[in-house]
C-alpha positions in Angstrom: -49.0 -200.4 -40.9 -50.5 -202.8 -43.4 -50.2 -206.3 -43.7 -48.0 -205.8 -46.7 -46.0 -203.2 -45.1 -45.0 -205.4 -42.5 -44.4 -208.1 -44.3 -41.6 -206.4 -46.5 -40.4 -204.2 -43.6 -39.2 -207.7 -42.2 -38.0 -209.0 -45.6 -35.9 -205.8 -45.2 -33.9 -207.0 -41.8 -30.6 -208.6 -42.5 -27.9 -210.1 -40.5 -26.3 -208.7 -37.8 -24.6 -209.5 -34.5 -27.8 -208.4 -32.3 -30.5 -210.5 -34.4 -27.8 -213.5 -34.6 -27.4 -213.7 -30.6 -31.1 -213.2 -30.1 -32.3 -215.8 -32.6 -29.2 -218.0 -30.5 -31.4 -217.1 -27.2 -34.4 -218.5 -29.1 -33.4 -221.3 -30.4 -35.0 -224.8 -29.8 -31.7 -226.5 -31.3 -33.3 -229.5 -33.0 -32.3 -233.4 -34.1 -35.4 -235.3 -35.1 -33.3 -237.5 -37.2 -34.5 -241.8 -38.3 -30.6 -242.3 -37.8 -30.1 -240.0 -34.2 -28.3 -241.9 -31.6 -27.2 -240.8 -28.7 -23.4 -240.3 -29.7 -25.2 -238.0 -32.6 -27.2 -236.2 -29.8 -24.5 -235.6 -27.6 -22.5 -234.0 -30.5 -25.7 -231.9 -30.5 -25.3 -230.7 -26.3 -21.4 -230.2 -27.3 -22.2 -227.8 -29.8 -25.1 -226.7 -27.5 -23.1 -225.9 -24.7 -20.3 -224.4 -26.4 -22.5 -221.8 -28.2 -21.5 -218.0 -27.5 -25.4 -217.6 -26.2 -27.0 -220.1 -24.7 -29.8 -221.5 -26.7 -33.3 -221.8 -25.6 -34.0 -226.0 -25.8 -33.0 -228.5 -27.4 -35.9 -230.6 -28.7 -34.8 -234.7 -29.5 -36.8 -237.6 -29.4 -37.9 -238.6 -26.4 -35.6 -241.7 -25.6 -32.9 -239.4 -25.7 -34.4 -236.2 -23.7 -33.4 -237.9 -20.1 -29.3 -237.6 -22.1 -29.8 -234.2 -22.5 -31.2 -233.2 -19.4 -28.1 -235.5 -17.7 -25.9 -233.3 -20.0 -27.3 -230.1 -18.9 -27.1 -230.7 -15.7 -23.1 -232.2 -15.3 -22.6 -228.5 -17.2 -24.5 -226.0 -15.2 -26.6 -225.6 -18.5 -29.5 -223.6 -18.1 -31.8 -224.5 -21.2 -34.8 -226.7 -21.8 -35.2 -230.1 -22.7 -38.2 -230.6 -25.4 -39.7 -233.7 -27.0 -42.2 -234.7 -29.9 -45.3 -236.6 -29.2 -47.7 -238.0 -32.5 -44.3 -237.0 -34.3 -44.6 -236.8 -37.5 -47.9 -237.2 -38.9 -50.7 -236.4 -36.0 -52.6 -239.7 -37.1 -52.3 -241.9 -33.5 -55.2 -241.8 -31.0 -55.8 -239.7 -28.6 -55.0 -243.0 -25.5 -51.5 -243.4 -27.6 -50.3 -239.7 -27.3 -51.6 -239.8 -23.4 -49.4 -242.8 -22.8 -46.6 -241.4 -25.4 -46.7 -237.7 -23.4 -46.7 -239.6 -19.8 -44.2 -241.7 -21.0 -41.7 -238.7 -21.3 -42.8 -236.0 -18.6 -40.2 -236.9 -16.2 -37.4 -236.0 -18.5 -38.5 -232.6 -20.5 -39.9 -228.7 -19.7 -41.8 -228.8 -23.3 -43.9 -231.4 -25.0 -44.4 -230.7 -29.3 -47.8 -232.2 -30.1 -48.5 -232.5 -33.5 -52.3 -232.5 -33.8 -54.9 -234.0 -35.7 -54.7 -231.3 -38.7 -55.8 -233.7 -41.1 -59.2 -233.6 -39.3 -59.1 -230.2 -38.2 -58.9 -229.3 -42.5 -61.5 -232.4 -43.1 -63.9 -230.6 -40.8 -63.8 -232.6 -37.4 -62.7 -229.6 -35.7 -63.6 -230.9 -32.1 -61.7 -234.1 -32.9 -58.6 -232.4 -33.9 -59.1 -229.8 -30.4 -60.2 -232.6 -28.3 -56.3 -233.5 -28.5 -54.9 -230.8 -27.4 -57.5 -230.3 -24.8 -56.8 -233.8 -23.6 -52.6 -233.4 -23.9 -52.7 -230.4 -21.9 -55.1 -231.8 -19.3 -52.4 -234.6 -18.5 -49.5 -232.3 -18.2 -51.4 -230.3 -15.8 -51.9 -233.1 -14.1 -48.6 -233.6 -14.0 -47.5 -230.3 -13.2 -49.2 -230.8 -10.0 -46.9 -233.3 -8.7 -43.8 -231.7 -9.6 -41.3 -230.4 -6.7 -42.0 -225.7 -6.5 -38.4 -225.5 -7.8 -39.3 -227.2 -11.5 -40.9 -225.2 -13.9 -44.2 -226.3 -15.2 -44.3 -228.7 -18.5 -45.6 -226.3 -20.9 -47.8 -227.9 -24.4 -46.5 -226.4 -27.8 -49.2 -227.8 -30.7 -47.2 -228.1 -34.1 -50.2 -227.1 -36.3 -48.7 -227.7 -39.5 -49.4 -224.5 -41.8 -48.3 -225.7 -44.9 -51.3 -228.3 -44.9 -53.7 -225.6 -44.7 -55.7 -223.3 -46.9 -54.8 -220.1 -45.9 -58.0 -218.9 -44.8 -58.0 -221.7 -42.0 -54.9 -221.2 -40.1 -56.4 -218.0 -38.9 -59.3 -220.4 -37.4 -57.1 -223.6 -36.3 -54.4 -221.1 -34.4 -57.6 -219.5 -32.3 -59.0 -222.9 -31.6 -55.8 -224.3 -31.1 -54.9 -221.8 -28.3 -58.5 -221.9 -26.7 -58.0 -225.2 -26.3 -54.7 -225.3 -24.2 -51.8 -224.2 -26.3 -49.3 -222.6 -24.7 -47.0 -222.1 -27.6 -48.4 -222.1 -31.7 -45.7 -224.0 -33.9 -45.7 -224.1 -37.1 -44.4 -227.5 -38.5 -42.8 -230.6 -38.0 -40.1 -229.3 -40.6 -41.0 -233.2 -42.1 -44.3 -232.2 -44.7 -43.9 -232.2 -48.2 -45.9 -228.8 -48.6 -43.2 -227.3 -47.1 -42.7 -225.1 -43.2 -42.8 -221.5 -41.9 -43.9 -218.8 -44.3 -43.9 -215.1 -43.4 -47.7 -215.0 -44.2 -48.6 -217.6 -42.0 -46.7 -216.0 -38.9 -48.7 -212.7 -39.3 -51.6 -215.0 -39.2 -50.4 -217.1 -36.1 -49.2 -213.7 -34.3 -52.5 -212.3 -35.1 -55.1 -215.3 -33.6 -52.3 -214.6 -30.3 -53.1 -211.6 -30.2 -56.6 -211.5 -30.2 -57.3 -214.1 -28.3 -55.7 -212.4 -25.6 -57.8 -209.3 -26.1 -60.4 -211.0 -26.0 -60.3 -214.1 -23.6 -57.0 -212.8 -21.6 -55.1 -216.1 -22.3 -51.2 -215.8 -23.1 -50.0 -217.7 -26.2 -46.8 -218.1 -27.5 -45.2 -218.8 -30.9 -42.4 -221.0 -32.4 -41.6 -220.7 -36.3 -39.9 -224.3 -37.2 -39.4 -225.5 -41.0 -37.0 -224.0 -43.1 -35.2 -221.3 -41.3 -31.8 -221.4 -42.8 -30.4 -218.1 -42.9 -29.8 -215.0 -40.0 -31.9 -212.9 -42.5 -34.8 -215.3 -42.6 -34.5 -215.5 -38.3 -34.5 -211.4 -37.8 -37.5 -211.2 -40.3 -39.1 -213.7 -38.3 -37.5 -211.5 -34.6 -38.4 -208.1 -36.7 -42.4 -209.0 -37.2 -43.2 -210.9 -34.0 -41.8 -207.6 -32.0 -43.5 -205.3 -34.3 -46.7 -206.7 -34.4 -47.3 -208.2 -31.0 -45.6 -204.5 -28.9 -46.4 -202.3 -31.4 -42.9 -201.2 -32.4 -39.1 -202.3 -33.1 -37.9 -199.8 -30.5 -36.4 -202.7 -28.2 -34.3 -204.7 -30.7 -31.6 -202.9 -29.7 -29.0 -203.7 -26.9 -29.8 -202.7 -23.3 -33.5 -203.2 -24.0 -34.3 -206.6 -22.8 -36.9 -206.2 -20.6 -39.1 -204.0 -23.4 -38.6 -206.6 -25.9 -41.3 -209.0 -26.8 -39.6 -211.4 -28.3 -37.5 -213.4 -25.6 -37.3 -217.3 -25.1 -40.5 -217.3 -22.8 -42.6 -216.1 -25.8 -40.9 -216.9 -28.9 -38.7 -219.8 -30.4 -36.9 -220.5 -33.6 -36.9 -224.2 -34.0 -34.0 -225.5 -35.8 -30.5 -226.7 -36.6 -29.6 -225.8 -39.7 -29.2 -222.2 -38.7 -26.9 -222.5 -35.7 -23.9 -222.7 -37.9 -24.0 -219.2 -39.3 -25.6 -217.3 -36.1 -22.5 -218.7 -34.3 -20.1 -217.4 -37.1 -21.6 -214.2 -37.1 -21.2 -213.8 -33.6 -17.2 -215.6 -33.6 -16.0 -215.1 -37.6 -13.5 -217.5 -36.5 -15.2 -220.2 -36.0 -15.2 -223.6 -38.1 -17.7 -225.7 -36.4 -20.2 -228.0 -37.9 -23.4 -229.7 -36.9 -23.8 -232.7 -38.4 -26.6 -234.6 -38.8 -29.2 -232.2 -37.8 -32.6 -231.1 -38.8 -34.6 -228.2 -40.2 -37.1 -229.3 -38.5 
């Protein structure tokens, strides 16, 4: 199928109880808010923990991760704890987001870097991978101290796509991985030009998948920025399954261990969405999340 095919083949998917409590078991359930507190973030773990599906994470500044994890814990919870590091605009050093990512290790499973893509588009490519490659090399240190029973820290690298000329992020997602990725994320859901495009998931699913033809390494991908709707999430579900197994035979029920897509290899990073995926899964239902992001 072409590029165009699958493109509008996704466009096609709409709503539906199955794509609504997948994108639920996907979700990194998001408040990167100036005015967050941690009255506003525990809202956030109440609505978290009271979701029909668990979610996937919930990704908060960092002085409020160690809540969250406290939270999870008091409930039995069985979800990760994420963080931003060089949050929003990728422009500290690389001895600031080492001291920024130690800082908060102790208290997450999942550290959002937003690299240096103002340099990576300028032309300093090594600059701009020399982060990443520096990040991860500190959480594996890391990783080695940690009791057999914690999972490893994993590295997702925001790479924010809508700064890019198209024919780049093709480029930027291979180096990105080759450097130490572990997940590709599209934005901060914070840049003026905008978040997570169709186009540029294709692109992003495509460098994954190549890379590990070629080199054997394992990426991941998270599409943050602008996901408001259950039919913009199962577009997102329909063409990460499609492209990266070859078909949509698993999104149905009873096929989870066929699928793809799952919380280990793909995330929806959001808030904004977690109203209507819960009222499509309980019609009933009148809650609200306030103050959260798109992000």
């Amino acid at each position: 199928m072409s590029r165009s095919d699958l493109l509008q083949a996704a466009l096609s998917q709409k709503s539906s109880s199955f794509y609504a409590r997948l994108a639920l078991s996907t979700l990194d359930f998001t408040s990167l808010n100036d005015n967050d507190s941690n009255e506003t973030i525990m809202v956030l773990c109440k609505h978290a923990l009271s979701s029909p599906e668990p979610v996937a994470a919930i990704c908060v500044y960092a002085q409020f991760a160690g809540l969250v994890r406290k939270a999870f814990q008091e409930n039995q919870y069985h979800a990760n704890v994420a963080t931003v590091v060089n949050f929003p605009h990728g422009t500290n050093s690389i001895e600031e987001v080492i001291a920024e990512t130690k800082g908060c290790l102790d208290d997450v499973d999942e550290v959002d870097l937003v690299w240096p893509f103002d340099k990576y588009i300028q032309g300093d490519k090594e600059a701009a991978c020399k982060m990443i490659s520096e990040i991860k090399k500190t959480i594996l240190e890391y990783n080695q101290t940690i009791p057999s029973q914690r999972n490893p820290v994993q590295l997702k690298v925001i790479l924010e796509t809508s700064a890019f000329p198209g024919e780049m992020i093709y480029d930027a997602c291979v180096d990105s991985i080759r450097a130490g990725a572990d997940f590709l994320k599209t934005s901060t859901g914070k840049h003026s030009a905008g978040g997570a495009t169709l186009e540029v998931a294709y692109d992003m699913l495509r460098a994954i998948k190549d890379v590990k033809d070629q080199d054997g390494k394992n990426a991941n991908i998270k599409i943050s920025g602008g996901v408001k709707t259950v039919d913009q999430a199962a577009a997102y579900i329909w063409l990460a399954e499609r492209f990266m197994s070859g078909s949509d035979e698993a999104l149905t029920e009873g096929k989870e261990k066929e699928r793809w897509v799952n919380a280990k290899r793909f995330r929806i990073g959001a808030s904004g969405v977690f109203d209507e995926l819960v009222h499509v899964l309980e019609p009933d239902s009148e809650r609200m999340v306030q103050g959260g992001s798109n992000y």
